[in-house]
Chimera marker file (.cmm) of the C-alpha trace (Angstrom):
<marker_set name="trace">
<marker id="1" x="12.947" y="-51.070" z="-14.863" r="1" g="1" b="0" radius="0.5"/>
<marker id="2" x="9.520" y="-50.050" z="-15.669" r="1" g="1" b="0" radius="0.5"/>
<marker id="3" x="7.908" y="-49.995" z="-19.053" r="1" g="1" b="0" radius="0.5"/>
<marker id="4" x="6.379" y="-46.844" z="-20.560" r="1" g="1" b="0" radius="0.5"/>
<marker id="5" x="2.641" y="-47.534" z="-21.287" r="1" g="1" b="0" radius="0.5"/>
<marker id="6" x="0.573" y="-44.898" z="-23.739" r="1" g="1" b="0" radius="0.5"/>
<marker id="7" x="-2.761" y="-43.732" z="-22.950" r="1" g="1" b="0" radius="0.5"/>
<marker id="8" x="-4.149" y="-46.837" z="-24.933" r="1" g="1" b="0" radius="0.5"/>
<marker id="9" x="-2.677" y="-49.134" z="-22.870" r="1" g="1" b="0" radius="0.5"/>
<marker id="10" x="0.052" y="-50.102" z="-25.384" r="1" g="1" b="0" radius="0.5"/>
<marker id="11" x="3.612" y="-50.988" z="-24.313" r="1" g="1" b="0" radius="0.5"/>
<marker id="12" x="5.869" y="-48.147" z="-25.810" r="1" g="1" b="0" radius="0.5"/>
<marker id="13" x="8.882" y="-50.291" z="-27.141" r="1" g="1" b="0" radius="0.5"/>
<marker id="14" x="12.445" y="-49.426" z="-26.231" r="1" g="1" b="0" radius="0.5"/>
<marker id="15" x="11.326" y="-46.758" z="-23.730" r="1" g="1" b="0" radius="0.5"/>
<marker id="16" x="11.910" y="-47.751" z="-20.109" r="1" g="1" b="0" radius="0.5"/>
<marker id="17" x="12.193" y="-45.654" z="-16.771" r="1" g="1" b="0" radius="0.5"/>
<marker id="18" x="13.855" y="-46.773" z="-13.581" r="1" g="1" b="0" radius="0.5"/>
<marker id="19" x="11.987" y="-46.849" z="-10.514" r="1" g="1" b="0" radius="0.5"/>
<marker id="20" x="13.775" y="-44.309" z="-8.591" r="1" g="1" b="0" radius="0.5"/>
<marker id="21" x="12.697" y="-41.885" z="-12.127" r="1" g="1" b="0" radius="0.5"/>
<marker id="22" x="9.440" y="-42.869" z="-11.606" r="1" g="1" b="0" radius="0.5"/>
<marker id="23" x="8.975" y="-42.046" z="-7.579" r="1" g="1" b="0" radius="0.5"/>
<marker id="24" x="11.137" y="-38.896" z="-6.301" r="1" g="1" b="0" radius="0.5"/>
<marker id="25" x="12.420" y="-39.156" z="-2.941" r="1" g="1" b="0" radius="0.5"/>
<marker id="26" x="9.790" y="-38.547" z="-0.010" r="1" g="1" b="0" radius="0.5"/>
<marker id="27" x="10.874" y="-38.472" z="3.434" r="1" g="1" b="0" radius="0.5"/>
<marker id="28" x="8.602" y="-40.432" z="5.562" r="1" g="1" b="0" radius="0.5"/>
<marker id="29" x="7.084" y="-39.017" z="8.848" r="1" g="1" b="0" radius="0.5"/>
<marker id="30" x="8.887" y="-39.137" z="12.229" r="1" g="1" b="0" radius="0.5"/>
<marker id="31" x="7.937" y="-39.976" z="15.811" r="1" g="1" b="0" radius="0.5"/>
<marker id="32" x="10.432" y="-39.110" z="18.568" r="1" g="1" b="0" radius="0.5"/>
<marker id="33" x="12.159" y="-41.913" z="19.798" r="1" g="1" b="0" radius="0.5"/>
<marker id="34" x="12.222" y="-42.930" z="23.636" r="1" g="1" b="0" radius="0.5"/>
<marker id="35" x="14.558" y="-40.340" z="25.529" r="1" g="1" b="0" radius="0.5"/>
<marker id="36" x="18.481" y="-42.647" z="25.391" r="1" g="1" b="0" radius="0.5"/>
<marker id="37" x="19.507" y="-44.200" z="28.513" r="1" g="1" b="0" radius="0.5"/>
<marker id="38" x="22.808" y="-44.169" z="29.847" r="1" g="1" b="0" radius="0.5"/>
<marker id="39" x="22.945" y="-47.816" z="29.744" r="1" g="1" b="0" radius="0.5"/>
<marker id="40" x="21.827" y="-47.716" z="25.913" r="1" g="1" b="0" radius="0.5"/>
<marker id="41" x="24.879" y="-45.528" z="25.216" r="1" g="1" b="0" radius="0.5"/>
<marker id="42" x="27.727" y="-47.040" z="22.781" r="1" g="1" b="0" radius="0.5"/>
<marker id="43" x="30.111" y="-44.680" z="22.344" r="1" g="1" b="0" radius="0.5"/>
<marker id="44" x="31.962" y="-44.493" z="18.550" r="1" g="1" b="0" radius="0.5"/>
<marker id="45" x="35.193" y="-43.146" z="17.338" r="1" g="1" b="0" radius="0.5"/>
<marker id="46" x="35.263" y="-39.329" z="15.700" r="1" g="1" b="0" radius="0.5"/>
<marker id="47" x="38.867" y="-38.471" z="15.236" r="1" g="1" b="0" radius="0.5"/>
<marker id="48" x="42.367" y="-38.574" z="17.135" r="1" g="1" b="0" radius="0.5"/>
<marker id="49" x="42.206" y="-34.938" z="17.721" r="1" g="1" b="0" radius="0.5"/>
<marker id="50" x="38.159" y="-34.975" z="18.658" r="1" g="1" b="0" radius="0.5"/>
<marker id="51" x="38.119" y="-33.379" z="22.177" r="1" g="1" b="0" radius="0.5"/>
<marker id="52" x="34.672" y="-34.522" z="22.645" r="1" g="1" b="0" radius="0.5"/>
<marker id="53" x="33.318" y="-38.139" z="23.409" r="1" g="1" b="0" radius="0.5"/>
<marker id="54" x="30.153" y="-38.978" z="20.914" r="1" g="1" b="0" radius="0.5"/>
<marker id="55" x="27.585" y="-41.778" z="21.630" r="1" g="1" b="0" radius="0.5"/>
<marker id="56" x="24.471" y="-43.746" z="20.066" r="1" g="1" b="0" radius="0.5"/>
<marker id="57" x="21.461" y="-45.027" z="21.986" r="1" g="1" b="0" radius="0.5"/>
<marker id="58" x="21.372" y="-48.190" z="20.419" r="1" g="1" b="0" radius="0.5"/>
<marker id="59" x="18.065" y="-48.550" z="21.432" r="1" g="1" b="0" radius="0.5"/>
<marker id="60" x="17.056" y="-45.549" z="19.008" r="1" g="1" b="0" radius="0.5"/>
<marker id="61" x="19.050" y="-46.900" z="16.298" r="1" g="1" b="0" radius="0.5"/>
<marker id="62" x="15.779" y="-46.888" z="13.273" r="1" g="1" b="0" radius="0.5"/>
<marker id="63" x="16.835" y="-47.496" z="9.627" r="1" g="1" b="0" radius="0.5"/>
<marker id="64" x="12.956" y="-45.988" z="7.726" r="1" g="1" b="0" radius="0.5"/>
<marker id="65" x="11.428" y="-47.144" z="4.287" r="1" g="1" b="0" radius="0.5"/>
<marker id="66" x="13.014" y="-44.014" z="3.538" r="1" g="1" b="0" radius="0.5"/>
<marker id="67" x="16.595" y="-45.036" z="4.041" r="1" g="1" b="0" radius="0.5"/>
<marker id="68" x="17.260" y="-42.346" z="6.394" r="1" g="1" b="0" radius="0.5"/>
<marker id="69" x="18.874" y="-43.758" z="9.577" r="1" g="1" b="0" radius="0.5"/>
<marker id="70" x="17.359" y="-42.382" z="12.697" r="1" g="1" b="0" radius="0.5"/>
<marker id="71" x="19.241" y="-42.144" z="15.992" r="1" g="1" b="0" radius="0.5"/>
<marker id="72" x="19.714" y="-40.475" z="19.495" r="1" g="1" b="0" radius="0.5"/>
<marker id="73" x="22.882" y="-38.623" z="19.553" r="1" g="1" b="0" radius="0.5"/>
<marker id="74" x="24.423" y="-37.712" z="22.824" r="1" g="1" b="0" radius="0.5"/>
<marker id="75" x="27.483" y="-35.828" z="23.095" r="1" g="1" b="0" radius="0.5"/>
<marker id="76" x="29.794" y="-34.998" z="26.053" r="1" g="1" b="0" radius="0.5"/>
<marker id="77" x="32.478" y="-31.941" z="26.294" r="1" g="1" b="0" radius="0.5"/>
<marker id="78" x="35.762" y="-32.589" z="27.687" r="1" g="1" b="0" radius="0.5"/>
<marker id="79" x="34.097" y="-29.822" z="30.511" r="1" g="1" b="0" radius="0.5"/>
<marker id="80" x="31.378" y="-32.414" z="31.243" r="1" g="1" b="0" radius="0.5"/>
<marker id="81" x="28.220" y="-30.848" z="29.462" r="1" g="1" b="0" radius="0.5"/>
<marker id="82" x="26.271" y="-33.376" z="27.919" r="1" g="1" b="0" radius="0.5"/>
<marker id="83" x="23.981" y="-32.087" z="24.552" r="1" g="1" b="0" radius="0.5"/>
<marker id="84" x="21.480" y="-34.599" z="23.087" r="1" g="1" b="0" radius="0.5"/>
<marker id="85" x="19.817" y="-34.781" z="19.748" r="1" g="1" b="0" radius="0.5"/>
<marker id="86" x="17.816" y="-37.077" z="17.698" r="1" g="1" b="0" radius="0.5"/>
<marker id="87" x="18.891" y="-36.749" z="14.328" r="1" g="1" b="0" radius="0.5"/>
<marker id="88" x="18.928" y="-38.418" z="10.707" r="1" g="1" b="0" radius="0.5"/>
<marker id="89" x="21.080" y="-39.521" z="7.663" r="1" g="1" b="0" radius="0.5"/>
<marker id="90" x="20.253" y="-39.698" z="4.319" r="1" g="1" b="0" radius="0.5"/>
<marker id="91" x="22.433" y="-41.728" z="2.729" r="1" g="1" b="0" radius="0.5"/>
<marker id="92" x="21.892" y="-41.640" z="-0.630" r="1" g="1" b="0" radius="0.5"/>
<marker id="93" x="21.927" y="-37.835" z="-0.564" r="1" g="1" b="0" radius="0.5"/>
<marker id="94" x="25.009" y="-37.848" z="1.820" r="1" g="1" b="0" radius="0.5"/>
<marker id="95" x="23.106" y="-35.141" z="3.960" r="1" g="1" b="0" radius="0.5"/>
<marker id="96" x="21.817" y="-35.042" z="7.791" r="1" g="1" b="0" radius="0.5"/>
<marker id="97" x="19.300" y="-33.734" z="9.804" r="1" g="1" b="0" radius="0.5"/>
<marker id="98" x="18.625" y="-32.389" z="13.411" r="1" g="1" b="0" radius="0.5"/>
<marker id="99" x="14.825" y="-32.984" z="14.236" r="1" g="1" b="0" radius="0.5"/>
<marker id="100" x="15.128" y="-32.312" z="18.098" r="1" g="1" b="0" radius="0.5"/>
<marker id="101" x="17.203" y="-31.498" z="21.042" r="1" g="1" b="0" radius="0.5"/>
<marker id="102" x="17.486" y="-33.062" z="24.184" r="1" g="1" b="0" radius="0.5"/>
<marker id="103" x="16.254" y="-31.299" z="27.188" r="1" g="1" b="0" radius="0.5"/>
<marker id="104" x="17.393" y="-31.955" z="30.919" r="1" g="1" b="0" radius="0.5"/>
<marker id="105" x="14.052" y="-32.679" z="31.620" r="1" g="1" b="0" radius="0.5"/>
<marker id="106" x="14.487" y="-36.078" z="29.606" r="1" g="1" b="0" radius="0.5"/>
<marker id="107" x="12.299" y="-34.640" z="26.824" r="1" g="1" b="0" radius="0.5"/>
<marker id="108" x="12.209" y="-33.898" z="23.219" r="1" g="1" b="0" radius="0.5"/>
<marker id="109" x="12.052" y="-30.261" z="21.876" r="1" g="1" b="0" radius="0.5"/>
<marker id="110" x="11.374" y="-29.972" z="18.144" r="1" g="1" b="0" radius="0.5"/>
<marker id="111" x="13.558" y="-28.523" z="15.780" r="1" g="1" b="0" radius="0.5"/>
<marker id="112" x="11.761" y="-25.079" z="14.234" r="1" g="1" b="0" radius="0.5"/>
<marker id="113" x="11.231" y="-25.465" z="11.061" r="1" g="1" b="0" radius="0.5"/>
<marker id="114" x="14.340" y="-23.526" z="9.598" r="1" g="1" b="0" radius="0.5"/>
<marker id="115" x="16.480" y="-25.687" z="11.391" r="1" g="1" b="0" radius="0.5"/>
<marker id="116" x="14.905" y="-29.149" z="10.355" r="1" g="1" b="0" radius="0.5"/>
<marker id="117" x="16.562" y="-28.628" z="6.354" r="1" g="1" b="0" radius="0.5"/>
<marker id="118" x="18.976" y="-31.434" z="5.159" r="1" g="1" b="0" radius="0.5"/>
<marker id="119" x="22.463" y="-30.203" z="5.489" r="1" g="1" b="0" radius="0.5"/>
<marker id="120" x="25.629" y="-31.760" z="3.311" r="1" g="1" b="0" radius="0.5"/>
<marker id="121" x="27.483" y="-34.136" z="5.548" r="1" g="1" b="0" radius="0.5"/>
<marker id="122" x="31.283" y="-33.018" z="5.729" r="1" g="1" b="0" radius="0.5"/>
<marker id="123" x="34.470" y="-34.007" z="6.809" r="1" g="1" b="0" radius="0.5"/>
<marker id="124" x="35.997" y="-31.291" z="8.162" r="1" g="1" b="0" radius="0.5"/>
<marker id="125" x="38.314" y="-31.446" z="11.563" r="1" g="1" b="0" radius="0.5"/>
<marker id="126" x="35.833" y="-30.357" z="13.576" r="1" g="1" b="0" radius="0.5"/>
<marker id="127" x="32.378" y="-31.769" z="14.308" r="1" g="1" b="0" radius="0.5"/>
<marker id="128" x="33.381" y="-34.433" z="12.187" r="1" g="1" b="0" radius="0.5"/>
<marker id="129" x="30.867" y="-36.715" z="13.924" r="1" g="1" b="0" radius="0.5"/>
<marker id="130" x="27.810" y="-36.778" z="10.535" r="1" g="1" b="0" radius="0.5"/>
<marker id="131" x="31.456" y="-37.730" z="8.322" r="1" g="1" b="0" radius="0.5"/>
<marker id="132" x="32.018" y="-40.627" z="10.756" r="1" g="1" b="0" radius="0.5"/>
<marker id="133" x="28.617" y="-41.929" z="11.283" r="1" g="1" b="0" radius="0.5"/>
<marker id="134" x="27.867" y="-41.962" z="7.735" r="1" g="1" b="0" radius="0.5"/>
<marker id="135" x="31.192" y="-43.175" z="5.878" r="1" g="1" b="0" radius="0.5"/>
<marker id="136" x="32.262" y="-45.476" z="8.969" r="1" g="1" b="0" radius="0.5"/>
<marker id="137" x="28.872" y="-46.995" z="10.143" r="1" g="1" b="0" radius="0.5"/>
<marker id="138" x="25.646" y="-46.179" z="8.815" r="1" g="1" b="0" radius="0.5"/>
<marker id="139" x="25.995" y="-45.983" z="5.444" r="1" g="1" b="0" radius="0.5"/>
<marker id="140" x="28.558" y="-48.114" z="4.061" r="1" g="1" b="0" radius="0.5"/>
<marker id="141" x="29.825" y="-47.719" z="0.574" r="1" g="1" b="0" radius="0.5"/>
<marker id="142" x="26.812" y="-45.086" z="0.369" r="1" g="1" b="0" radius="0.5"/>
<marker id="143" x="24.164" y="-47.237" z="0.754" r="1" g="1" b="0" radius="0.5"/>
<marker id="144" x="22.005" y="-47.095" z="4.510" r="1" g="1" b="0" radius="0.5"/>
<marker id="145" x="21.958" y="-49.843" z="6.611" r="1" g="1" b="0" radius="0.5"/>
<marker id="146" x="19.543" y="-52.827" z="6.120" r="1" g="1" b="0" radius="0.5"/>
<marker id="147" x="18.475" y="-52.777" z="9.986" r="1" g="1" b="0" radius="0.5"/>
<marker id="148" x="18.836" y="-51.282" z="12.988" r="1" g="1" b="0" radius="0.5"/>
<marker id="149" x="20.946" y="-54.483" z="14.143" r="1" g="1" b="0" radius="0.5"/>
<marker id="150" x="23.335" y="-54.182" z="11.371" r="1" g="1" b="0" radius="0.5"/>
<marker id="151" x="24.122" y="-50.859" z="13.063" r="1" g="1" b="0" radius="0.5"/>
<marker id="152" x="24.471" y="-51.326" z="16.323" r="1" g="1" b="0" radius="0.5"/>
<marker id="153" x="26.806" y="-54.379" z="15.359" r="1" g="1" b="0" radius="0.5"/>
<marker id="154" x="28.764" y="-51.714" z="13.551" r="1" g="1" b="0" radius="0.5"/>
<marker id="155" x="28.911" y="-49.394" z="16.107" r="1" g="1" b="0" radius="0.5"/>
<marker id="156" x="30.127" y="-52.364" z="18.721" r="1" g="1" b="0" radius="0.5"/>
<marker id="157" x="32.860" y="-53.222" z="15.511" r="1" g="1" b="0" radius="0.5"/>
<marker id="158" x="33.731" y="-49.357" z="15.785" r="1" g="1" b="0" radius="0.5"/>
<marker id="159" x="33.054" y="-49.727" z="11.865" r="1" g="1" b="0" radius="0.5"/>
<marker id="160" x="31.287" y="-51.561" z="9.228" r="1" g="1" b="0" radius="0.5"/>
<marker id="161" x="32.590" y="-54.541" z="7.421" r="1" g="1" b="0" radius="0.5"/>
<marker id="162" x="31.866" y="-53.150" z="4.506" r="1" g="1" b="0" radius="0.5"/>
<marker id="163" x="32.987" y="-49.451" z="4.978" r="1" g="1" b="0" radius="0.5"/>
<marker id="164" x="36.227" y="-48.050" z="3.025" r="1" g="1" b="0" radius="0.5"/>
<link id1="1" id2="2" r="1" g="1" b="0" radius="0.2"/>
<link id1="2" id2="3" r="1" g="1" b="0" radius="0.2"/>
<link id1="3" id2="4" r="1" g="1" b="0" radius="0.2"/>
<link id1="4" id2="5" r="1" g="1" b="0" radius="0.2"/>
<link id1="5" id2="6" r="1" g="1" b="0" radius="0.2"/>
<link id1="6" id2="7" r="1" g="1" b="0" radius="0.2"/>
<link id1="7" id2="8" r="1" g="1" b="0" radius="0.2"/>
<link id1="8" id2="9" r="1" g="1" b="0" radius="0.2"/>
<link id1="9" id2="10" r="1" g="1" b="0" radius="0.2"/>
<link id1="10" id2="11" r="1" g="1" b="0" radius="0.2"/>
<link id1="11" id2="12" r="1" g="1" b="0" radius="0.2"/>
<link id1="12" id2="13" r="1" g="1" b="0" radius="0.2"/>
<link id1="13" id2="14" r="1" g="1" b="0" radius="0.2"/>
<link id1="14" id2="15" r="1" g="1" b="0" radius="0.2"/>
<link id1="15" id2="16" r="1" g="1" b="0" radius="0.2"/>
<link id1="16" id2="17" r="1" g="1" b="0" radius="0.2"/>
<link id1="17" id2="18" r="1" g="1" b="0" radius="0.2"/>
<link id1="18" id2="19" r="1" g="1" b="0" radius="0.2"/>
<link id1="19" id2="20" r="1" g="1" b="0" radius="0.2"/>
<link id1="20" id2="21" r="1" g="1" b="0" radius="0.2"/>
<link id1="21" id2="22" r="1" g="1" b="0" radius="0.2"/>
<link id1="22" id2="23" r="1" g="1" b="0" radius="0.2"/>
<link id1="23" id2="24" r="1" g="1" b="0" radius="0.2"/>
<link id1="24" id2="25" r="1" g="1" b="0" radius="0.2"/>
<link id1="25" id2="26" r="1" g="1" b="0" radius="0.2"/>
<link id1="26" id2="27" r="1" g="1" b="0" radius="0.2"/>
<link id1="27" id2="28" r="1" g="1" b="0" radius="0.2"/>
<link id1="28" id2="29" r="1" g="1" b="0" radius="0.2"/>
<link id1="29" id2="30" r="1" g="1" b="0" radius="0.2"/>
<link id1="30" id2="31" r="1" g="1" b="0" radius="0.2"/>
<link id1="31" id2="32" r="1" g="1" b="0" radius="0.2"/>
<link id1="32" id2="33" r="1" g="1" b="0" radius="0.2"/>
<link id1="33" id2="34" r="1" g="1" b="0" radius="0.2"/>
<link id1="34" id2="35" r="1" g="1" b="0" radius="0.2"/>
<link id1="35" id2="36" r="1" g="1" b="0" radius="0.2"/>
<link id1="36" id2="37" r="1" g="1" b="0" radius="0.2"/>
<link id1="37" id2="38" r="1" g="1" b="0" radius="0.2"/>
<link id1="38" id2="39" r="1" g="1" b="0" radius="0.2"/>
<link id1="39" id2="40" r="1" g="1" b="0" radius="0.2"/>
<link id1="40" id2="41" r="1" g="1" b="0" radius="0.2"/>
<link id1="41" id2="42" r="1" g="1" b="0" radius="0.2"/>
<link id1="42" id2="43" r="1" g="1" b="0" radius="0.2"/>
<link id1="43" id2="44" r="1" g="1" b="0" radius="0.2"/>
<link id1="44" id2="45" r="1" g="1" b="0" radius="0.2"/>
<link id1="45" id2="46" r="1" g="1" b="0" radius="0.2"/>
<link id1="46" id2="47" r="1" g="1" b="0" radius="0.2"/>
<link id1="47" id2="48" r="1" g="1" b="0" radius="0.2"/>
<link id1="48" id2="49" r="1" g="1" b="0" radius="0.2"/>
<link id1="49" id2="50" r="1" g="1" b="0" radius="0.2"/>
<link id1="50" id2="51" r="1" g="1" b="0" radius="0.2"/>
<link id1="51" id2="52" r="1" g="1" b="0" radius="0.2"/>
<link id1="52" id2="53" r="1" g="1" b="0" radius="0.2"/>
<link id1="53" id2="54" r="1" g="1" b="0" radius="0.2"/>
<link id1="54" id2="55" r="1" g="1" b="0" radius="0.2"/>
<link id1="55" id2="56" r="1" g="1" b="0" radius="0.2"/>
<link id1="56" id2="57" r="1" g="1" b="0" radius="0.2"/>
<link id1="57" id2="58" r="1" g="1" b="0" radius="0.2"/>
<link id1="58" id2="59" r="1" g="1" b="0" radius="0.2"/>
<link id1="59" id2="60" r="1" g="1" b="0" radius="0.2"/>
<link id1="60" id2="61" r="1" g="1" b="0" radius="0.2"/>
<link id1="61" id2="62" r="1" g="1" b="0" radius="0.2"/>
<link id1="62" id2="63" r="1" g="1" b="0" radius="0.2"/>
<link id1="63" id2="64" r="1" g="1" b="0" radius="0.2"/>
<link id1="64" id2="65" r="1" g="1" b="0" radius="0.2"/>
<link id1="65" id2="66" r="1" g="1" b="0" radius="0.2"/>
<link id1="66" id2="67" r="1" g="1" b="0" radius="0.2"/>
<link id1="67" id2="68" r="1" g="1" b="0" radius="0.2"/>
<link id1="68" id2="69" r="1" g="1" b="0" radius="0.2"/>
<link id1="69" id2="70" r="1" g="1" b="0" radius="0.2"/>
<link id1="70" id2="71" r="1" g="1" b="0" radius="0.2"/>
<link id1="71" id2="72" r="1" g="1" b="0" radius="0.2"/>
<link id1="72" id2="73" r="1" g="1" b="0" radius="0.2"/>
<link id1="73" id2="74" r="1" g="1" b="0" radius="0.2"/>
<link id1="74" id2="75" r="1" g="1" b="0" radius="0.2"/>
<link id1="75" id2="76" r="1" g="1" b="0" radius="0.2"/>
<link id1="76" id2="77" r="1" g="1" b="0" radius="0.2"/>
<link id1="77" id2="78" r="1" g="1" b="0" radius="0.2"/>
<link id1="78" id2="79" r="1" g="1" b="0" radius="0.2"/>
<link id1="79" id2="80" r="1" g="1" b="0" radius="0.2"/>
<link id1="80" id2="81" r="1" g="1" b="0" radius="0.2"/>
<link id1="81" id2="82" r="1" g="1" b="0" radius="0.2"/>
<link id1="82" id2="83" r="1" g="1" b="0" radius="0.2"/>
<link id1="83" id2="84" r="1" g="1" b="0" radius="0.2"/>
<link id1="84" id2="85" r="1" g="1" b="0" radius="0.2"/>
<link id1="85" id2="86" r="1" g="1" b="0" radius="0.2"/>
<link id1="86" id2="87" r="1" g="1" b="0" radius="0.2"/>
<link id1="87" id2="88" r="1" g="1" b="0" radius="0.2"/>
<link id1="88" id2="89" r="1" g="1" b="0" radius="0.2"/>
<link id1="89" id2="90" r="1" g="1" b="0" radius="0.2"/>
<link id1="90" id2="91" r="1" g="1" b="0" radius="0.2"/>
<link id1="91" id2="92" r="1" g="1" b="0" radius="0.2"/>
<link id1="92" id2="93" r="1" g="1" b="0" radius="0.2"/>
<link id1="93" id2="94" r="1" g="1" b="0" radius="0.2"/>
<link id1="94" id2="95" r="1" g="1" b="0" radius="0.2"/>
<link id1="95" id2="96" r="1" g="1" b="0" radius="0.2"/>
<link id1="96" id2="97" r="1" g="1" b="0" radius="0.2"/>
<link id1="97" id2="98" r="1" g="1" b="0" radius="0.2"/>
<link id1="98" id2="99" r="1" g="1" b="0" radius="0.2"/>
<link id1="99" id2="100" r="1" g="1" b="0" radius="0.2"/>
<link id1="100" id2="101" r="1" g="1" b="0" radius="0.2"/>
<link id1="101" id2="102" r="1" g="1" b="0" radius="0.2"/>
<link id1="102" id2="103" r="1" g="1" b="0" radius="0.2"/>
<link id1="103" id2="104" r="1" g="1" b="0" radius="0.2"/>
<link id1="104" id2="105" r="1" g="1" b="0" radius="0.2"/>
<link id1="105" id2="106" r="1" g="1" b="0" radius="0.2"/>
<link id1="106" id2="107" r="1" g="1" b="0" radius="0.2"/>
<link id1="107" id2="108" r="1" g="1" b="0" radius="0.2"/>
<link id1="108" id2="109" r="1" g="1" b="0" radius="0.2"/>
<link id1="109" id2="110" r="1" g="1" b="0" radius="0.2"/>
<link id1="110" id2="111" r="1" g="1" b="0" radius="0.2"/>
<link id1="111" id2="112" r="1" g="1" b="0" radius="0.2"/>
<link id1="112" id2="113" r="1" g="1" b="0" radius="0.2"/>
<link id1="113" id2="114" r="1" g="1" b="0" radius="0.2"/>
<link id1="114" id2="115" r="1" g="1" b="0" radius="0.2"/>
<link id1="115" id2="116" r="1" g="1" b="0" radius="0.2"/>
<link id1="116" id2="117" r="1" g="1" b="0" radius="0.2"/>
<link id1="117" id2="118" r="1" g="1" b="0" radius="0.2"/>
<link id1="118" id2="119" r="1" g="1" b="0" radius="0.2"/>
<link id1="119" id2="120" r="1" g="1" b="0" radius="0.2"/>
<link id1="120" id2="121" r="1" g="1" b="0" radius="0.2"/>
<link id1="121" id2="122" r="1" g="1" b="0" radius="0.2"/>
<link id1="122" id2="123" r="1" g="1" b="0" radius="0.2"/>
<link id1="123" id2="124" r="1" g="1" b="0" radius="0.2"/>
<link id1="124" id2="125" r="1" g="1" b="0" radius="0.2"/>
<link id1="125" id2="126" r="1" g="1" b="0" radius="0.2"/>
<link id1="126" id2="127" r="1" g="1" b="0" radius="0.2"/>
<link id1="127" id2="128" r="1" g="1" b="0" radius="0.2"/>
<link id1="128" id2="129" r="1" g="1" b="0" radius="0.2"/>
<link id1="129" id2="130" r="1" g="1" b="0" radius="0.2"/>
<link id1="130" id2="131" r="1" g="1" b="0" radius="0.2"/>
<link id1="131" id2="132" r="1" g="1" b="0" radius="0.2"/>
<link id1="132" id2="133" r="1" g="1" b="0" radius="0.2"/>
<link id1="133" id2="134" r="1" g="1" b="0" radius="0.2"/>
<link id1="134" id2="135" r="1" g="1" b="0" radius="0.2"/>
<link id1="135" id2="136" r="1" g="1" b="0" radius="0.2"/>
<link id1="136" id2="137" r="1" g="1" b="0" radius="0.2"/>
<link id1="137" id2="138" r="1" g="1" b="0" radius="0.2"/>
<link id1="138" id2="139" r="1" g="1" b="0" radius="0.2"/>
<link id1="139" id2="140" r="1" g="1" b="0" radius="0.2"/>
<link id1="140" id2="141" r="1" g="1" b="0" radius="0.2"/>
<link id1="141" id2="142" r="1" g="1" b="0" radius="0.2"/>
<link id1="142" id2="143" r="1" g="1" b="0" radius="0.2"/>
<link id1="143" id2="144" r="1" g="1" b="0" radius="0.2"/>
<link id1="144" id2="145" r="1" g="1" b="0" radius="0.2"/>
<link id1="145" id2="146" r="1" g="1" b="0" radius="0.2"/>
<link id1="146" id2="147" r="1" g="1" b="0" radius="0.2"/>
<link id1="147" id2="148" r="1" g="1" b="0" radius="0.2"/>
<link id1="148" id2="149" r="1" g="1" b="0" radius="0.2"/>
<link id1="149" id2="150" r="1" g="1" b="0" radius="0.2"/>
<link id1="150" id2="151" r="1" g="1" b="0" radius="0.2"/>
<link id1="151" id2="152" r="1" g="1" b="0" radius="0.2"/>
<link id1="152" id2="153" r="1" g="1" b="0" radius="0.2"/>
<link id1="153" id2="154" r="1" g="1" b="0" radius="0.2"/>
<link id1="154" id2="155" r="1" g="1" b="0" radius="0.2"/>
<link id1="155" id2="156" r="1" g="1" b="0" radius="0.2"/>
<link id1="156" id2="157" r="1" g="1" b="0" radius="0.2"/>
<link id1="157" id2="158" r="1" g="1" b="0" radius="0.2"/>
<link id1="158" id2="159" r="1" g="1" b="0" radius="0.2"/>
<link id1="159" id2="160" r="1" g="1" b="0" radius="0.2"/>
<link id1="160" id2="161" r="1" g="1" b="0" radius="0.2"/>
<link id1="161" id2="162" r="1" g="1" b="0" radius="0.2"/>
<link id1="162" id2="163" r="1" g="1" b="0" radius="0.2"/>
<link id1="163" id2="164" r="1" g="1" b="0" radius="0.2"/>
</marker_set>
């Protein structure tokens, strides 16, 4: 907690503000990661009726000052199409974001900018996927992941120690 001071420089007694009152919530800058590798790829669980197989590059796995976990998403159709994304999760706000796809060329294109908003993470039946990396792996008990090895051991678990 942080004490109010008056213009004189005076503490003002009884009157504190938290940190987090003091400092809104600023999402940091992003780079691109390195375009995931197949042999990068760990592959988590969705749901039992998820027709779709979903996978990290573990090698993108970021956790920012921010406390938005950053990671390469790649996901494969049961008809063999393969869609990548690098995407986010704010924990605290239980929200995600899509800051580029994947193209076959093995580069990034950028989200436009109506596209890059944070979106509500749900868990609905389908596309599931934000509901599962956030609850099971990346953000356990609401809180993001210390590091980017704390993840990747979660994702080789298939979910957190410390997830409900």
């Amino acid at each position: 907690m942080a004490q109010t001071v008056d213009p004189s420089g005076r503490i003002v007694p009884g009157n504190y503000q938290s940190e987090e009152e003091e400092k809104p919530w600023q999402e940091l800058e992003i780079e691109m990661p390195a375009f995931p590798k197949q042999e990068n790829l760990i592959e988590f669980y969705v749901s039992a009726v998820a027709t779709n197989k979903y996978f990290i590059d573990a090698s993108t796995l970021a956790v920012g000052a921010d406390g938005v976990v950053r990671y390469a998403l790649v996901v494969e159709t049961s008809g063999g199409a393969r869609n990548i994304s690098f995407e986010g999760i704010h924990c605290k706000g239980r929200n995600w974001k899509h800051y580029a796809t994947g193209r076959s060329d093995g580069t990034w294109t950028k989200s436009r900018t109506s596209r890059i908003e944070w979106r509500p993470i749900e868990n609905k039946p389908v596309n599931r996927h934000h509901a599962a990396l956030s609850r099971d792996l990346f953000c356990p008990l609401g809180n993001p992941i210390f590091t980017a090895d704390e993840g990747r051991n979660a994702l080789r678990l298939g979910k957190h120690p410390n997830s409900n």
